[in-house]
C-alpha positions in Angstrom: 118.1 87.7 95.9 114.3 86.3 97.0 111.9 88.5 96.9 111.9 89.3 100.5 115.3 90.0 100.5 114.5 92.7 97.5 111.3 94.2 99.8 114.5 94.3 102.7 117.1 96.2 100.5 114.1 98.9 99.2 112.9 99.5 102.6 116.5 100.3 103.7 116.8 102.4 100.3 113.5 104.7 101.5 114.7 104.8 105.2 117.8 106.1 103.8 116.2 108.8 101.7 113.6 109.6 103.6 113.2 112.2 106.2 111.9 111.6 109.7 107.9 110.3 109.6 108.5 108.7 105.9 108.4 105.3 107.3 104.3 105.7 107.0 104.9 104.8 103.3 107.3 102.3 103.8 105.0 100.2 106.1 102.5 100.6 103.6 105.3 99.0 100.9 105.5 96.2 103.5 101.5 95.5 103.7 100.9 95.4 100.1 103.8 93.0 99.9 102.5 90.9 102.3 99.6 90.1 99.8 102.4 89.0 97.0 104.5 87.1 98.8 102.3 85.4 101.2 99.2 83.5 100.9 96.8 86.2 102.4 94.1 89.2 101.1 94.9 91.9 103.2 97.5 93.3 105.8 98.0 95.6 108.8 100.2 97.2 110.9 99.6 98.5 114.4 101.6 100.2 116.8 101.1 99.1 120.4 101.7 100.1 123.8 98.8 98.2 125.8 95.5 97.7 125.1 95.0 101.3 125.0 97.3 102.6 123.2 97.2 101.4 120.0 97.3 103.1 116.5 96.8 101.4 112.9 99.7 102.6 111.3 98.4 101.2 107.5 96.2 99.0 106.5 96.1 97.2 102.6 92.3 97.5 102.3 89.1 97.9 103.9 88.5 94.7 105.6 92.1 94.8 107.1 90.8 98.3 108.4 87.7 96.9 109.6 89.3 93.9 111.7 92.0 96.7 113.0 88.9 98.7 114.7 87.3 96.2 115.4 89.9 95.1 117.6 90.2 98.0 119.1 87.2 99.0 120.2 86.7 96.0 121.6 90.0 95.6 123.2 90.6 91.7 122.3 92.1 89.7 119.2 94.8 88.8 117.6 96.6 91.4 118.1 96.7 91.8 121.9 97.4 88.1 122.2 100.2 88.4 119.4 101.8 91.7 121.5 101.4 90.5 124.8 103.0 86.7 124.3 105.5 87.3 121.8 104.8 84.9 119.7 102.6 84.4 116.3 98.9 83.6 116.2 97.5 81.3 113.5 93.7 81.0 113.4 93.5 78.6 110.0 89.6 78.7 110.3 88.0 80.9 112.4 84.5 79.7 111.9 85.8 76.1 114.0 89.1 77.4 115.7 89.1 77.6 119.6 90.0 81.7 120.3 88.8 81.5 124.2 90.4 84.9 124.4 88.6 87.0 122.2 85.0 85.4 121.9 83.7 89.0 121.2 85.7 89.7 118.4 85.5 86.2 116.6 81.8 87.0 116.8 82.0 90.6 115.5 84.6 89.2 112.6 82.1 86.6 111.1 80.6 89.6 110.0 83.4 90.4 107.6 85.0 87.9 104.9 87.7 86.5 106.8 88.2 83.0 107.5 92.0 82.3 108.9 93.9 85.2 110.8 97.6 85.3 110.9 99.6 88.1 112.9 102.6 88.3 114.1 104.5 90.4 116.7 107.0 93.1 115.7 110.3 94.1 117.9 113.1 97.2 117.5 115.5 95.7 119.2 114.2 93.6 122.4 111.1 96.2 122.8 107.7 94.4 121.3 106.1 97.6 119.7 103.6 96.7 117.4 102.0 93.9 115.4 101.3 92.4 111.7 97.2 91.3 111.2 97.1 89.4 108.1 93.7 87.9 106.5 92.5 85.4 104.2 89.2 85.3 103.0 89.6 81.1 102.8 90.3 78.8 105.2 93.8 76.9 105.7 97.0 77.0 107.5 100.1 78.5 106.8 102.9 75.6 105.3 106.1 75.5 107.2 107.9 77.2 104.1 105.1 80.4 104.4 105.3 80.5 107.7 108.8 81.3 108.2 108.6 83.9 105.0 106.2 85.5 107.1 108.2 85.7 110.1 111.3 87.1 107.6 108.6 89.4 106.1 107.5 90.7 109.7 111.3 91.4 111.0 111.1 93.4 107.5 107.8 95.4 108.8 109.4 95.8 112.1 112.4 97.6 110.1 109.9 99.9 108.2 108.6 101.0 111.5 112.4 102.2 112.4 111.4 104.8 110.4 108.9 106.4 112.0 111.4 107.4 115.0 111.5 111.3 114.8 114.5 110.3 117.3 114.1 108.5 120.5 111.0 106.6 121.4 108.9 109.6 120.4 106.8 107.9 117.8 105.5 105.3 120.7 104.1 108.3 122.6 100.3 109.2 121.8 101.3 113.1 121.4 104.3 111.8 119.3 104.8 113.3 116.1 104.6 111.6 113.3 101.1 110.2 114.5 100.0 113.9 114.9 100.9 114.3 111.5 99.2 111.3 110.4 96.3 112.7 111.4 96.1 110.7 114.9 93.1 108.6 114.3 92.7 107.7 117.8 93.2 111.2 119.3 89.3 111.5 120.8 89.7 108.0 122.2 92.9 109.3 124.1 91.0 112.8 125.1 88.2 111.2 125.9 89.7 108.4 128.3 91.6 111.6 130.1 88.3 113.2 130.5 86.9 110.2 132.1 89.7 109.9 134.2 89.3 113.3 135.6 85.9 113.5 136.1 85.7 110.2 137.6 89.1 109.5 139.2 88.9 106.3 137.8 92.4 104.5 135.9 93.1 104.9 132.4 92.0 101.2 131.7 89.1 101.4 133.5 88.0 105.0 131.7 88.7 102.9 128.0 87.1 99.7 129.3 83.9 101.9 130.4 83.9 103.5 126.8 84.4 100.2 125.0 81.0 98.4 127.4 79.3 101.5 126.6 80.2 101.0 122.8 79.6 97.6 122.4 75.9 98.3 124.4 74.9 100.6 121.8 76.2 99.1 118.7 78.6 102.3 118.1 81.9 102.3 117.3 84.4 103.1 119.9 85.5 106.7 118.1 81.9 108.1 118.0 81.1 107.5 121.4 84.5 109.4 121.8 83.7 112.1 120.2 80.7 112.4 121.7 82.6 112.7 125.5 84.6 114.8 124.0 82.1 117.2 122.6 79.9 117.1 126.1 77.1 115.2 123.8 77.5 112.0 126.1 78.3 111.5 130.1 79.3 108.2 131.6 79.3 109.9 134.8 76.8 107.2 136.3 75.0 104.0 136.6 72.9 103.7 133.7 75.3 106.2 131.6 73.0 108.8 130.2 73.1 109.0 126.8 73.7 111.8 124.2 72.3 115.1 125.3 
């Protein structure tokens, strides 16, 4: 057997054993794999809906974290690209390489020690529900032999996920419950857009993309300026949006 065919068989072993919401751990098997069987330094997994819905499942270390945030505060990257075309994104340098899409985030990335950026979309079934960020801290492309181990090691991620169906679609929802149980990291972004939404009558991707300007404006990241909605610290109510009371 190759060595993705072994991380196959012992992510079916743990779905098998496993109780509902154990997939968490079994993504996580699939990140830190991603680091031995591919050429990369870090790895992610995101579940996505649209561009505001999205929850980082697990990430292999703190600059796969970082990028992951980043990306969603801002609402741009890889990722969005990845999930909305279907197809993989391969930045092999990202100090040179042309990413008209997401000129914010390239920006905001140089910040962190990432030179290429390779994700991948992820599919149960024919529903795209989430992607694969990977990193390297190098420049270079991916060969045509690691390049298709990283498309077998993706359809192996997207298994892993499997497991994070309590039943149903549930897990997709943002009240689902394994990411309650997870702790929900993005659960003041989602309050906080439904505040908006009310007290403004404005869309749900209008709400987030006010949040995310007023963000990026201040230099905060999207979650505190949450919070602070949330908490009645901050109003966006207006033109200029007052700020913290």
């Amino acid at each position: 057997m190759t060595e993705v065919e072994v991380l196959r068989a012992s992510v079916l072993a743990a779905l098998v054993e496993g109780g509902a919401g154990s997939g968490v751990d079994t993504v996580g098997r699939v990140c830190r794999a991603c680091v031995r069987l591919l050429p990369v330094d870090g790895a992610a997994v995101s579940v996505m809906a649209d561009a505001g819905r999205r929850e980082l499942v697990y990430a292999s270390d703190e600059v796969s974290t970082a990028l992951a945030e980043l990306q969603f505060s801002l609402g741009e990257g890889p990722c969005f690209e990845a999930y909305r075309t279907g197809g993989p994104v391969l930045v092999a340098d990202l100090a040179t390489g042309l990413v008209p899409g997401w000129p914010m985030f390239a920006a905001e990335a140089a910040g962190h020690p990432v030179a290429a950026l390779f994700t991948f979309p992820l599919q149960i079934g024919a529903v795209r529900v989430a992607t694969l960020d990977t990193y390297r801290a190098t420049p270079g492309s991916l060969t045509p032999a690691d390049l298709a181990r990283a498309l077998r090691v993706a359809d192996v991620a997207a298994l892993a996920l499997s497991g994070l169906q309590a039943g149903g679609t549930s897990w997709l929802d943002g009240d689902g419950p394994w990411l309650a149980a997870s702790g929900m990291r993005r659960r003041e972004v989602h309050q906080a857009t439904g505040m908006l939404i009310a007290q403004l009558d404005i869309s749900a991707a209008a709400a987030l993309a006010r949040m995310r300007a007023h963000a990026f404006g201040q230099d905060r990241p999207l979650a505190e300026v949450a919070a602070d909605i949330v908490a009645g610290r901050l109003l966006l109510g207006g033109e200029p949006d007052q700020g913290p009371l």
